[in-house]
N, C-alpha and C positions, 0 to 999 in steps of 0.2 A: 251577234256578240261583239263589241266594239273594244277595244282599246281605248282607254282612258289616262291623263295622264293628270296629274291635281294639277292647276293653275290657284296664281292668288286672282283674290277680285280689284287688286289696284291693275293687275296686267288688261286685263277684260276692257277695264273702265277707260284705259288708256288708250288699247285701239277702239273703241268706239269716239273717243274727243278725236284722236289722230284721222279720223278716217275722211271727212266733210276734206279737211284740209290738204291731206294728201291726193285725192282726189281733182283739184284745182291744180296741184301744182306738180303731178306726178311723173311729165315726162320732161327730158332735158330737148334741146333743139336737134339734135342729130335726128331723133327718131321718129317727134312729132307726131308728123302726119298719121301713118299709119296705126302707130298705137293710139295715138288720139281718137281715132275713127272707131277701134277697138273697145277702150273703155269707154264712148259714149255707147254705142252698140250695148255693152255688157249692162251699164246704167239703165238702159228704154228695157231693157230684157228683165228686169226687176220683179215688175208689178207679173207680165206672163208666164214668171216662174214661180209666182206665190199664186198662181190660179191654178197651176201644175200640183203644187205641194197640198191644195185644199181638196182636188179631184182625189189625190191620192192620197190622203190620209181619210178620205170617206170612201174608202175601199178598205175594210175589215181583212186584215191579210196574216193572221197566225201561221207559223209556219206548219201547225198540223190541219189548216185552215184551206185543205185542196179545191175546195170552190169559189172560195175566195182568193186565196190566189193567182186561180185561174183567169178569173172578172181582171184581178190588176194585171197580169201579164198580158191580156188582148188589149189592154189600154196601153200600157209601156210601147208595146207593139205598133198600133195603130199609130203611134207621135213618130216612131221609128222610121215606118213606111210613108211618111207623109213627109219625111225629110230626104227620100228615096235612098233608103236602105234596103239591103236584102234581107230580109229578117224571117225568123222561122221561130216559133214556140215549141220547145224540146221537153218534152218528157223522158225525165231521168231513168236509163238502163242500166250503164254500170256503176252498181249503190255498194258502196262499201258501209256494210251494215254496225252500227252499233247497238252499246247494248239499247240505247234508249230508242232505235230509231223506230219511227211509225212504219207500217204497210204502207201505206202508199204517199209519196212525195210529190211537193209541188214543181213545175216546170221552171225553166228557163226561157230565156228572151235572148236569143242571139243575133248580132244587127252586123254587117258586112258593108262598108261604105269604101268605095274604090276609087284612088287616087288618081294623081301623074307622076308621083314619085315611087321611091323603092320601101321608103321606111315603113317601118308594120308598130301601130302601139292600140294598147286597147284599155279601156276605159271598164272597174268593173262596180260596181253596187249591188245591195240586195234588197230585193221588197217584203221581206217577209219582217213580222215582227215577231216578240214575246208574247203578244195582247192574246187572251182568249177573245170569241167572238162576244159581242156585247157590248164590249166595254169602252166603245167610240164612243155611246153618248155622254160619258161623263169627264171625255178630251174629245169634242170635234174640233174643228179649226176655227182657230182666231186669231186676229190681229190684235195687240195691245200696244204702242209704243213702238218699238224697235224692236219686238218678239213676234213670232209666230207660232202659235202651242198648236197642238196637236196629238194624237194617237200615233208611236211611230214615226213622230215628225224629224227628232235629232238621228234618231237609230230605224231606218239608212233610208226613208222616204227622200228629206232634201239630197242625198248621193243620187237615185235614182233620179229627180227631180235636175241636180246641174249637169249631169251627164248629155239628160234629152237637150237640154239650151244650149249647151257647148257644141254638140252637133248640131242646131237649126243656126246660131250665129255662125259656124263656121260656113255654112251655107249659104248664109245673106252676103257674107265676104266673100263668097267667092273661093274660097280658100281650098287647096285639093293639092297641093304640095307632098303629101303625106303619099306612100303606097297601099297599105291598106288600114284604115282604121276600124279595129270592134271593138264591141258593146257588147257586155256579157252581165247580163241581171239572175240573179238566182233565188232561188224561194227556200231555199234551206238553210242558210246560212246560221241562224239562231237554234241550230240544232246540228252541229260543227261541218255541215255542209256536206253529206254522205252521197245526194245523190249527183251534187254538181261539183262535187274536188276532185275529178278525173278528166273534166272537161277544160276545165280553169289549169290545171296543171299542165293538159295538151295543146290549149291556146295560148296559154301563157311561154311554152317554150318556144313559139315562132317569132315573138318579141322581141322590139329591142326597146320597149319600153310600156308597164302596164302601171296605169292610175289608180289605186282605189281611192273611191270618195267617201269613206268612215269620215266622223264627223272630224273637222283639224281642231280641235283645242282651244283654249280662248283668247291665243295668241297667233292662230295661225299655221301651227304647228307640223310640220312635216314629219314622220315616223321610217326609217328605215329596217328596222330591226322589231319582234316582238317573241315574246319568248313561249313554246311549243305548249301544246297540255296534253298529256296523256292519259291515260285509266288502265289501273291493271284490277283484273279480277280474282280471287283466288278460292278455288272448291275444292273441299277435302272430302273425301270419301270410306265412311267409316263403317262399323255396324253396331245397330244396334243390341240391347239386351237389357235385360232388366239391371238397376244403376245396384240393389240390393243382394238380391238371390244369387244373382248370376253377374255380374260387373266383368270376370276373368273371359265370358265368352264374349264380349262385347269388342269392339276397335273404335275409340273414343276419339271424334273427328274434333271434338274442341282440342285436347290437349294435345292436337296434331298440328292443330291451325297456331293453336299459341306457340309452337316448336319452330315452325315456318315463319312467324311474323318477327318472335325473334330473331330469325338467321335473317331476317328481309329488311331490318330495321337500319343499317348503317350502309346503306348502298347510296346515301346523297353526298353528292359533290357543292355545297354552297358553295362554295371558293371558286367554281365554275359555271356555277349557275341550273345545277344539276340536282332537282329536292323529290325524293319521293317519300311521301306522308301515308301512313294506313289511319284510314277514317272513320269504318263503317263494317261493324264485326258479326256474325249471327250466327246463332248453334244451338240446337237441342230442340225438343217441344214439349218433355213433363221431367218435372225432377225428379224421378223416380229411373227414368232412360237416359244409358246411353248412348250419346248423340250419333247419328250415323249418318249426320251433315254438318258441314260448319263452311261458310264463307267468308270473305272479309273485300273489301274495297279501297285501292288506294291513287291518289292523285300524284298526277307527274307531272313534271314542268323541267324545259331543256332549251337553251339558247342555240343548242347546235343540233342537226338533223342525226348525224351519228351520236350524240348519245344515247338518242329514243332507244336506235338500235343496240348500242355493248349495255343498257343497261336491261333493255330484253333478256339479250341473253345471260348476263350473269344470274337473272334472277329465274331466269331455266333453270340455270348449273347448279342454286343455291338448291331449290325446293328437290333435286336429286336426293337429296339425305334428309334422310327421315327420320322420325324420334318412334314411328311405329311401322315396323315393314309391312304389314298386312291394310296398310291405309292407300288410298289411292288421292293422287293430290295434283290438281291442273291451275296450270295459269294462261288468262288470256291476256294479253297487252294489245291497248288499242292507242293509235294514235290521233287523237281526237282534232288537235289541228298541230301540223309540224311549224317549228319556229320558222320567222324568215329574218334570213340572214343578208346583212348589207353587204353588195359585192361593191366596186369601182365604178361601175356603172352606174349603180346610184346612187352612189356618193357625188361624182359631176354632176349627173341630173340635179339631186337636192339642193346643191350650189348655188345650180341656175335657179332654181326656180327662186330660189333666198332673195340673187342678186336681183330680179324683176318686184318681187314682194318690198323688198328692202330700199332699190335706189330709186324706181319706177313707182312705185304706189304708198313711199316710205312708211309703210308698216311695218311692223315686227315681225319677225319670224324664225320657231328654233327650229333648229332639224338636230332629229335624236338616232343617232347610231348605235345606240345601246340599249338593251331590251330592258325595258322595265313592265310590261304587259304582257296580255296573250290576246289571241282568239282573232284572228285575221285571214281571212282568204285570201290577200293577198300574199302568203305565206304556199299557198297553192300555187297561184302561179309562179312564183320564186326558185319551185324545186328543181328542173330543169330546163331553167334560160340564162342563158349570160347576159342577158339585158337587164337594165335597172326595174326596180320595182318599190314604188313610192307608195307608203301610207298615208290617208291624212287629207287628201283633198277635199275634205268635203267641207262645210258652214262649222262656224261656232255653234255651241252650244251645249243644253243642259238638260239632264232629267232621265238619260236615261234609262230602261230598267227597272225604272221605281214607278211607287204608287203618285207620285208628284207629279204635276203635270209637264209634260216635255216639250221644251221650243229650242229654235233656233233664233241667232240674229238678223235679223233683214239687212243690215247694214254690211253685212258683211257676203251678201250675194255679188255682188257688181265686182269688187276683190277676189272672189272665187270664179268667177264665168272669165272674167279677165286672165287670171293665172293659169285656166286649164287647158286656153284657148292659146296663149303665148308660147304655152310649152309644148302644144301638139305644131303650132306653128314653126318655132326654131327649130324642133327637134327634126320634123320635116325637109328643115332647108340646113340642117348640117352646120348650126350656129349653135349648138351647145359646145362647150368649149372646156 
């Protein structure tokens, strides 16, 4: 479930003319050498990271998709261990369940690479798609132009895909400055991530800094902040009786539920970013009966991790009072992914990474501290680290979610393996500033 932010297509068009050019002329003489060495590196790493992205978009991988799944995660794995990684494929225990989640979930890929430094930052992506199985033959992978389409290809196969090359270049360099770098791939993600958001939350607070590579926008676009979603449920428990003869014996769970959703209606904060909407209402099953069920469904969305919770519990406090005492009336609230909120820390980080994107590879690039989306893992690991935590690293691109077919930019690979490889490097050596 990606984050998306609209771009125009004059911005799009512009870093694809800027990019040849920026390229030729991207480092000033202070730094040269090194980075020089760098973005030719991330350039030859191109074409073996579009063999990467076609391996694994012809890996069928839904995220209710457990044997598929499982094919892509001993592949993730095997590039992992072949860049000596410690790596281990984890099947998910503690599953914080929703209402929609399946019996049984796909694994994770967790990759351990040990430095000479102290610094700890982790890299995360997810292989799972939307796609049901099948429907690769009508997006396998192609090259067209400057596109790469594919099944899965924008939403999160290319993150998987520059995560594994950012670790094998940093490999070919030599590079180990870092304390410990992981790799954390998850197969649930497009199903708000129930069995891997306690793992991601436990890694992520050892951090002092974790990457997601969700796709970056068509500018390049770094994301700090994205804004939470929640689900509340609500079951009213009534009895039936005949709607005619008898009505007085009956406890009428619709006009219980209608009593409830008006007291539940004006609990949204816009002004803070705080909206909950009821969507999805059901009661009765002959018109003749009173109903002695009625439910209803509503969406929640919060910019800050405390409002998920006061607005819990006011909406306990509310459903106390009843319009019928002899009704019985529950609420579940789930949090389906908590908002992530931009600390200090990555706010500097974002900075940096601008200033390398900006003076270094002169492309564009915004960074957004203001939530205008939702659905992010990285949002998991946010909850308890004071290390920064960047959205966004991942390729341009489009499509996805939809029945259209979905690609990414190839042009904008050698700009991404360059940026994610700079900022594990400075951050390393204690040059973010």
């Amino acid at each position: 479930m990606p984050w998306h932010s609209i771009r125009t297509a004059s911005a799009a068009s512009t870093l694809l003319r800027a990019l040849p050019l920026a390229l030729t002329l991207a480092f000033g003489a202070a730094h040269a050498a090194p980075q020089a060495e760098l973005l030719e590196l991330a350039k030859k790493e191109q074409q073996p990271l579009l063999d990467t992205l076609r391996d694994l978009v012809h890996i069928e991988s839904g995220s209710k998709d457990v044997e598929g799944l499982k094919k892509i995660a001993d592949y993730i794995a095997g590039k992992l261990r072949a860049q000596g990684g410690k790596v281990e494929v984890i099947s998910p225990t503690d599953i914080y369940r929703l209402d929609d989640t399946p019996e049984k979930l796909g694994p994770m890929v967790h990759a351990e690479f040990k430095g000479q430094g102290t610094s700890r930052i982790m890299l995360i992506a997810h292989m799972d798609t939307v796609y049901l199985p099948g429907m690769l033959k009508d997006q396998p992978f192609r090259v067209d132009g400057d596109k790469a389409y594919g099944l899965g290809i924008a939403d999160d196969k290319q993150g998987v895909a520059l995560i594994l090359h950012t670790v094998a270049m940093l490999k070919t360099l030599g590079i180990q400055d870092f304390g410990m770098l992981t790799v954390l791939i998850n197969g649930d993600e497009e199903i708000s991530s129930p069995g891997a958001r306690s793992t991601i939350t436990r890694l992520g607070a050892e951090q002092d800094a974790v990457f997601s590579f969700e796709g970056g926008g068509s500018d390049g676009g770094l994301r700090l902040a994205t804004s939470g979603i929640g689900a509340a449920y609500l079951k009213v428990h009534g009895k039936a009786s005949h709607a005619g003869a008898k009505p007085e014996d009956g406890v009428n769970a619709l006009y219980e539920l209608s009593h409830q959703l008006l007291q539940l209606q004006d609990l949204s904060r816009p002004q803070d970013g705080l909206k909950l909407n009821w969507t999805v209402a059901k009661a009765g099953t002959n018109r003749n009966v009173v109903p002695a069920e009625a439910t209803a469904q509503a969406d929640a969305r919060a910019l800050r991790v405390a409002d998920f919770t006061s607005l819990e519990k006011a909406m306990q406090e509310k459903i106390a009072h009843k319009l019928l005492p002899q009704a019985k009336v529950e609420l579940k609230f789930e949090v389906r992914r908590p908002p992530l909120e931009a600390n200090d820390s990555a706010r500097q980080l974002a900075k940096h990474a601008q200033g390398i994107y900006e003076q270094e590879l002169q492309l564009p690039m915004t960074v957004m501290s203001r939530a205008t989306g939702g659905g992010t893992d990285a949002a998991f690991a946010a909850l308890k680290t004071k290390g920064g935590v960047i959205e966004g690293f991942g390729l341009s691109g489009h499509g996805a979610h939809s029945n259209d077919a979905e690609y990414v930019h190839i042009s904008t690979i050698a700009p991404r393996l360059y940026l994610a490889a700079r900022m594990i490097q400075d951050l390393s050596r204690q040059a973010v500033k």
